[in-house]
Every structure is written in C-alpha cells, then in structure tokens.
N, C-alpha and C positions, 0 to 999 in steps of 0.2 A: 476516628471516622474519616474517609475517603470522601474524593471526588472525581466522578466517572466522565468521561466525557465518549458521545454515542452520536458515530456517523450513520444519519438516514439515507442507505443509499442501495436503488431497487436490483442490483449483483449483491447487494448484502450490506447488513449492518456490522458495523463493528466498533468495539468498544474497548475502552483504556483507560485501568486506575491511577491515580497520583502515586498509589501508594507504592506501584512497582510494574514493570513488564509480565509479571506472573498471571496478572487480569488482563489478560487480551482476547476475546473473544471475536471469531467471525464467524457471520453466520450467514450463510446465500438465503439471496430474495425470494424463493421459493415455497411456494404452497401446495399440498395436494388432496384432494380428499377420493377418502376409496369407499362413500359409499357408505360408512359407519363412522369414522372420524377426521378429523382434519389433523395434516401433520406438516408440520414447518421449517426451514432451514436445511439442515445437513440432513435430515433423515427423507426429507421428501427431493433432496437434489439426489440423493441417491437412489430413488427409485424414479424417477422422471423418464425415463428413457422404456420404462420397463410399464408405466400405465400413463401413456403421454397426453389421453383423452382427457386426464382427470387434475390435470398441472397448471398452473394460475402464475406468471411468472411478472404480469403488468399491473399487480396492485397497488405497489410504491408509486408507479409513475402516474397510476391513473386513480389515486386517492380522491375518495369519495363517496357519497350516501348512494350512488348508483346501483341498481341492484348488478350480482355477479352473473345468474343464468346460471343454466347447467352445464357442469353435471351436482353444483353446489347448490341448497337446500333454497327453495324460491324463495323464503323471507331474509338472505343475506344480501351484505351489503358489501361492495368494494373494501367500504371501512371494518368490514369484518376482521378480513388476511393480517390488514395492517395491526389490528389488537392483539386478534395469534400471534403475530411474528414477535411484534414488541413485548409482548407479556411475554412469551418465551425465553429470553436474550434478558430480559429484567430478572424473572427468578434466579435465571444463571451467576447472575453481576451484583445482584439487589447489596447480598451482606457488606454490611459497616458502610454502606453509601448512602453522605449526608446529603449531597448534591449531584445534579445530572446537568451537564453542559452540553447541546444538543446541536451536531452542526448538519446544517440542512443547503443539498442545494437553491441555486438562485431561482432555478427550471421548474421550483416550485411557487405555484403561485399566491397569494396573500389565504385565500380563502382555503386552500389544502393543508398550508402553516397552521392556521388554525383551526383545525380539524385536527391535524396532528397532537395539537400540543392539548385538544381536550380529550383524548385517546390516552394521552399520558397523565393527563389530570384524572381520568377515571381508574386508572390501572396502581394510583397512587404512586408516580413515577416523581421524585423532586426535583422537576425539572427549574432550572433558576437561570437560564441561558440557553440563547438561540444566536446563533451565526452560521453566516454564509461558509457554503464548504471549501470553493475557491480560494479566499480570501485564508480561511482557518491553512488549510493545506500550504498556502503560499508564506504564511510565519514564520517556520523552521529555516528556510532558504533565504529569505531576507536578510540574513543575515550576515549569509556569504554573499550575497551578489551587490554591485552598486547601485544606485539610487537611477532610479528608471521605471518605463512601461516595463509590465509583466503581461502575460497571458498566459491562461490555464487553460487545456484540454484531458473533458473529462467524458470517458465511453463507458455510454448505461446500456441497460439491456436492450434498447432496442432506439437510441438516440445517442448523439454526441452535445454534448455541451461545452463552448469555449467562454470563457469569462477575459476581462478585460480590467487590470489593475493597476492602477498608478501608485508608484513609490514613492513619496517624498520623506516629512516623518513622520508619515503614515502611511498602509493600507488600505487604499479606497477602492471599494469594486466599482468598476462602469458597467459598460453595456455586454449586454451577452445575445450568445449568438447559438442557434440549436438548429443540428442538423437531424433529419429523420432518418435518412440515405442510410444510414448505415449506423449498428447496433454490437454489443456482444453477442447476442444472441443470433442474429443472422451471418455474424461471421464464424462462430462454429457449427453453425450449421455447413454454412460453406465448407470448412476445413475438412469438417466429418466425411463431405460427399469426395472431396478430392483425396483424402488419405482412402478411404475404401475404394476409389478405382487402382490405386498404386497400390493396394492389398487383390483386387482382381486382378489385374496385368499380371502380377509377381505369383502371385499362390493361386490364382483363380477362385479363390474364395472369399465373399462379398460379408465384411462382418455388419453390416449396416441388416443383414437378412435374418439375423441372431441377435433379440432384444438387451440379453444381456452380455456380449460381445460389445453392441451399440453403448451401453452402459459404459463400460469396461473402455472402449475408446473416447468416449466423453468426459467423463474421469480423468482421465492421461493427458487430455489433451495441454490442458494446460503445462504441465512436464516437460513436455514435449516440445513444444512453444519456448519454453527458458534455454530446454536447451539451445536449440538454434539460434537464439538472440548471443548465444557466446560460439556456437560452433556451424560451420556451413551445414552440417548432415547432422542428423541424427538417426537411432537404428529403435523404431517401434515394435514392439512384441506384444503378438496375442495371443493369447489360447483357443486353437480352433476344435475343430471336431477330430481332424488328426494329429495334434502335437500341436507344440509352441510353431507360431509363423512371423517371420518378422522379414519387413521391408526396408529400404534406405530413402528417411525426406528428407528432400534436399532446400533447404533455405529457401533458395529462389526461386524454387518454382512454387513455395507454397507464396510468397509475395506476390509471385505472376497470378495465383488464383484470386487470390484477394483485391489485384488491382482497380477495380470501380470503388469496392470501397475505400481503399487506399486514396484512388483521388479525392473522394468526398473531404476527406478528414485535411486531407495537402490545401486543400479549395476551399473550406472554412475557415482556418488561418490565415490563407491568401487575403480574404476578403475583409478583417479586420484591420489588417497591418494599415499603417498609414506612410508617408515619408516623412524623411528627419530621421534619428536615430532606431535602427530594429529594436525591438524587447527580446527580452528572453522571455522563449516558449517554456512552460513547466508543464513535461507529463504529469498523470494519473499514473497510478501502479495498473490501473487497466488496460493504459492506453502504451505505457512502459513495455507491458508484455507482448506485445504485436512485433514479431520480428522486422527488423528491417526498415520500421517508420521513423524511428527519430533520426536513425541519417538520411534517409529520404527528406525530413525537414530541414534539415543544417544545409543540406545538400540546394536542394530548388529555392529555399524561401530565406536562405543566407542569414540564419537567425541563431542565436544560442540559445541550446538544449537541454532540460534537465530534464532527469528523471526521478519521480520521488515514490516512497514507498508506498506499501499501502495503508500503513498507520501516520503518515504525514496530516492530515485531517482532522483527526483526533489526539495529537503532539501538538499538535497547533492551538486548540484551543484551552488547553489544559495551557500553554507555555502565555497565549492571549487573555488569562482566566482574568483576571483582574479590571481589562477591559469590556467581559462576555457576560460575567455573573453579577447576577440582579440579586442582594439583599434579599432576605424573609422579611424584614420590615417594609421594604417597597412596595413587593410585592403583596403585602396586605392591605396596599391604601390604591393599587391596580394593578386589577388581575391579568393587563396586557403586559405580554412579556415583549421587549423592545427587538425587530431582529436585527444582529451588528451586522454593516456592510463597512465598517470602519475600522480598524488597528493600530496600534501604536509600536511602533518598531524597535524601540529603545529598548534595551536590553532592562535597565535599570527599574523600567515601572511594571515591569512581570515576572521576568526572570525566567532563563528556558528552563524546562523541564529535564532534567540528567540523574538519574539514580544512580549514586558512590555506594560500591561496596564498602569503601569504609569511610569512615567520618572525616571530610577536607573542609579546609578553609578555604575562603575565597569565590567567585564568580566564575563559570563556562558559557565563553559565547562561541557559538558555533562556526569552526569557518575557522579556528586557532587562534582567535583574534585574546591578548590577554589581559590587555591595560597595562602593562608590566613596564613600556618602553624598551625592550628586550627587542633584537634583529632575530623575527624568524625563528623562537624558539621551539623547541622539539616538542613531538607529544610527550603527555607524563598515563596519557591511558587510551585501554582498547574499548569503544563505546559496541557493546552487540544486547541484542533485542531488548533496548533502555537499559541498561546499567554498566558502570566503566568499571574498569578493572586497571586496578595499578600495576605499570609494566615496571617501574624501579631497578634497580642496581642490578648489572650481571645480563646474563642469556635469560630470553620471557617468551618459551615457547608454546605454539597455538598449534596443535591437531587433535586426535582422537586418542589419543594417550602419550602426552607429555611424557617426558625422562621421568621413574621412579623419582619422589624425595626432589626432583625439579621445579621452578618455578614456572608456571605459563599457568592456559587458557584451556581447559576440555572440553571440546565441541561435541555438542550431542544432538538428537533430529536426525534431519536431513540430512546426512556425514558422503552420500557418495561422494567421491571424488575427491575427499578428506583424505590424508597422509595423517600415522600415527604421531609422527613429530614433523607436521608439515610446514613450518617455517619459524624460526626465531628473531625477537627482537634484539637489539643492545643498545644502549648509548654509549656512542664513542667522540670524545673529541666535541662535544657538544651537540652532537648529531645521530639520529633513531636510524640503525639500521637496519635492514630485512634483510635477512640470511634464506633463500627459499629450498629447503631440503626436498620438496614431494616428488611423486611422480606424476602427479597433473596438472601442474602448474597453479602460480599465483598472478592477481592482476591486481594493480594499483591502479584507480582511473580508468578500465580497459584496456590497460599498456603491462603487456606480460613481463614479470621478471624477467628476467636470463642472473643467475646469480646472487650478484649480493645489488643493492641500491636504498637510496637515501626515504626517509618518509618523512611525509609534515604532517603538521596538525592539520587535519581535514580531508585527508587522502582518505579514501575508499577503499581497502582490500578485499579482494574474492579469493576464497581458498577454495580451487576445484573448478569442476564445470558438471553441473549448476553451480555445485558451491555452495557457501556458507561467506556473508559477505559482512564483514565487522567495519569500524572508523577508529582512526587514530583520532586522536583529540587531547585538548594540552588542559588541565583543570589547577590555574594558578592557585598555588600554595601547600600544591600537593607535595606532601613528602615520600623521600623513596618506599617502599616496601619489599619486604624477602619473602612475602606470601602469595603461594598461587590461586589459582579459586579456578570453579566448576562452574561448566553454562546448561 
C-alpha cells in the first residue's frame, strides 16, 4: 500500500506516489460542459479554445456551494467542478493508495478547506493530511539553503500568491500577500495576442481567426516559453491554410509585452521584504516559466532566487509526512483534520523522499550534504524524474542511446535537443567529471560546458534546449556499480 500526496491547485492538480515517479499525474484546472456532459482536465483544456463559451476555469479558486450559471445545468454548484475534477484524478491514482496527503494553498480560506476535505470525504478519498503548499513546496530546498527568511511566489489562474516563511528548525508560514493584477490566465492571453500580430506582420495571417490554430498556439505556448527562458529567440511553427508558417520570438519583446504584469509580480515581493538580511525568493514551476522574471528579481530586489519544479509541493510533503499525517485512530476520535502551517527541517525525523534503483544503505540529504566528515565528496548518482541512478566505476554516459553493452543513463520523452551519447560521467582523482559530447550543449547551474568540468553533489545539469534536466547527488554508502539502467 502507497501514499499519495495531491496538490490543490486551480492551473491543476497533481499528484505523487511514495512508491515511485511512475505515479505522477497532472491534470489542468479545467472544466467544460458541451451541453450533454461535463469533461475535465486534459480533455476539456484541449478543446477550451475550440468552445470557449462553455469553459469554467475559476472553480478551485472560487470553491463553494454558489451556484455556477450557464451554460452549466441551474441546479449546479461551484462545488460541482471541484468533485469532477477530484473524482477524476482519484480513479486515476486511487490503486493500492492507503493514504492521501493533501497540500492546499494558504489563499484558501478556513471554510473552502473545509468544503474540500468533505468533497473528499464523500468521494471516499483517505485523506489523513492537510498542509499549506508554500511551506510543503519550500521542504526540498531547506535543505540546501541556510537558516533564514524564505518567500514563496506562486502564479494561479487568475492571481499571484506570495507566502512568507521563517527558517529556523523549523518551517513556519507567516503572512501572505495576494495579488489579483495579474494571473496565468491573463498572461496567455496576452502572449497569444502578441505572438498573432508577429504571425500578421510576418505572414499576414492572424491564427487567433482559426479556432483551432488558437488551440494549437495555446497548446505550444508553454514550449515556447521554456524555450526562451534558455535561448533569446525561439522559431514558432503553425499550420496555416497555405503550408507550415513560422515566425521568430524574440525573448525580449515578449517581457516588454508582459511588462505591467511583470511589475505587479516585481511590486509584491517589493512590498513584503523588510530590512536586515534579504530572504531567498523561491519560484513556483508557474511562476519559473515566465521568461525573463527571476533575473529581473535578483536584478532590482537584490535577492536570491530559486526555482523549483512543479512536483516540489508534493516531494515536500511526502518528504514532511511524518509531521502532515494524522493517525486512523485520531482521526476517529476528530473528524477535523489539523492544517500544518509548521515543519520540521531535520533531516532525521522524516527523511527526504529519493527512489534507488537499487538497494543502498545509508541517508540522502539534498544539497550533497553526507554526515561522512569527507571535504566536498563527489556524487555517487544521477537523481531524474524521482529515482537515482548509480553512476559507479568507469565512463556513465547519459543521451538517447548510450554506447552498445555501455554503461549510462537512456533518456526518453522530451529528447529534443538530446545527443545520442550526449555527455559522460567519470570519477577521477576523487572527483565527477562531465565530459560534454552533444551538439546542443550541456548546462550545469545555467553555466554552459565548454568541454570537460568538474560536478558536485547538487549541481543541476540540462542536456539540450529545452532539454532534459537531471541532479547529481551523493547517496552515502552507495557502492560502485557496472550496470546501466533506462529512464
């Protein structure tokens, strides 16, 4: 039996087993009904553009017994969407899940929490834990950063939310701050209108006048976004009525479009900060994808920056579990489930969450850190989408088809920009080297190879652009291995 841990979050829910990265489900916050049924998630974000009258995208946010209106059936409720979407995402995940760890933002308020959680009581969801998402989200990273303010910024469908965290040895959420200014949703809007006049200018054909074109660019957009956040241009392609048409967007002038809400987001943070020491800002994988912002913040608000993914949230409280999940016995003597705005940072009384391919001994705290007394030891594995991989003795090479009868890493997905043997490990001399073979380059940190260079436990490598982004990581007591494995 597993346990699931399920971020409520209205761009979407998404969810993660203990038992492995293979359970990861996302699903956008999306609702649509066409008039015979209701359909949710991935299937109704993919027609949204295509019956936009019929699309319900503010139910997570604005949870509740209110009714919805049309074009949805008059005896529905707000709380309707919210039971589709959850019931959905549950049948997905349900198998061998003994428990539900549930992290919700703070922007939610007492009486929505509880609505939710009897939506999940009704759906026979075993919910046994509730924490804040900030806080969950901010776990993982704790552990690399020192003892300090935090700040988290996180961008919903149609608001920003900044939380306010103090580190000592613990994680406490304070005060939070919600901006309306500015949304996901109104920023692709935005985008959509300024990549179709640079689709007019260039081809004189307006794909915003073709629903499913509009699709089809909504879709991408986010692609399109990654890319630029690693390259100044990127090159868009659609299918128009005459052939493929593709124009060139240029990084900066999509920030120049964006610029009002860009200040909003610069202007929330602003107004938190206090003097004495800056905190580190921690992006959202939402807020991550907006080209251009997080040096804009290091830049004007002299702050350090991270960026986290979009399973950071639910990693967190699976790694938090111990301080999040409430007993079946407790909870049989009250039925209120407690929400954590608290954490404990110690490695000791939870233990991160890290899936080994093969059976190790010993503790991984994130960040390289090994208890060993060892200066700066090398990684012993490559962590990608939850589970590590032993790099061990000899060349441990990572692309899309490793050397025959080789040892390494086979990257599968998203491979653009992958190299067949695009880069090798070694340990040499007591130190992990990267050898970078590709032709699109590797980045450790956002600092491009040139060659060969050194790696530590807790480096970030990107193979490609977008890429495919792994972490080295040191898992004490691991011994070498001569076997490769497949991702």
């Amino acid at each position: 039996m597993s346990r699931l841990a399920l971020e409520i979050h209205d761009v979407g829910l998404t969810a993660l087993s203990d038992d492995g990265p293979d359970l990861r489900i996302e699903s956008p916050g999306v609702a649509l009904w066409d008039g015979q049924r209701l359909v949710v998630g991935a299937s109704a974000e993919g027609r949204s553009r295509l019956r936009p009258k019929e699309v319900q995208r503010r139910f997570w946010q604005e949870l509740s017994l209110a009714p919805l209106g049309e074009p949805f059936p008059s005896t529905w409720t707000v709380a309707e969407l919210v039971h589709a979407h959850l019931e959905a995402v549950w049948k997905e995940a349900q198998e061998g899940v003994e428990s539900v760890l549930v992290v919700a933002s703070g922007a939610f308020s007492g009486k929505q929490l509880g609505l939710l959680l009897g939506i999940a009581r009704s759906l026979k969801i075993p919910v046994r834990g509730l924490v804040d998402t900030a806080l969950s989200a901010a776990l993982p990273a704790a552990f690399e950063l020192p003892r300090g303010r935090l700040l988290h910024l996180d961008l919903h469908q149609h608001r920003a939310v900044l939380t306010e965290i103090e580190r000592r040895r613990e994680l406490a959420r304070g005060r939070i701050e919600v901006e309306d200014a500015v949304g996901w949703v109104p920023l692709q809007d935005l985008w959509a209108r300024y990549i179709a006049d640079v689709f007019i200018k260039t081809t004189r054909f307006d794909p915003l006048y073709d629903v499913e074109l509009e699709q089809i660019l909504y879709h991408q957009m986010v692609r399109w976004l990654d890319q630029l956040k690693h390259s100044g241009v990127t090159i868009p392609r659609l299918e128009g009525p005459s052939g493929e048409m593709s124009v060139e967007l240029q990084r900066d002038h999509l920030i120049a479009a964006a610029q009002v809400q860009y200040d909003a987001l610069v202007a929330l943070v602003g107004r938190i900060l206090k003097s004495g020491e800056p905190p580190t800002l921690l992006l959202s994988s939402h807020v991550a994808r907006l080209p251009g912002l997080a040096d804009r913040m290091k830049r004007e608000l002299n702050i350090e920056v991270l960026e986290l993914d979009s399973a950071a949230p639910v990693r967190g409280a699976l790694l938090g579990r111990s301080a999040v999940e409430t007993s079946v016995g407790e909870l049989a003597n009250d039925e209120t489930l407690p929400y954590v705005v608290r954490l404990p940072t110690e490695a000791e009384k939870s233990g991160p969450i890290v899936h080994v391919r093969e059976s190790q001994t010993g503790s991984f705290k994130a960040g390289g850190g090994t208890g060993e007394g060892l200066a700066d030891p090398p990684p012993t594995h490559i962590l990608h989408r939850g589970m590590a991989y032993p790099i061990g003795d000899g060349p441990f090479a990572l692309g899309t088809q490793p050397a025959p009868g080789g040892r390494g890493l086979v990257l599968s997905g998203s491979t653009a920009g992958i190299s067949r043997r695009h880069l090798f490990l070694e340990l040499r001399d007591g130190q992990m080297v990267l050898e970078d073979r590709s032709t699109y380059g590797t980045w450790i940190e956002d600092r491009r190879v040139e060659g060969q260079t050194i790696v530590k436990s807790g480096d970030r490598i990107r193979l490609g652009s977008p890429g495919i982004e792994v972490q080295a990581i040191r898992v004490p007591g691991a011994e070498p291995s001569d076997r490769g494995s497949t991702a």
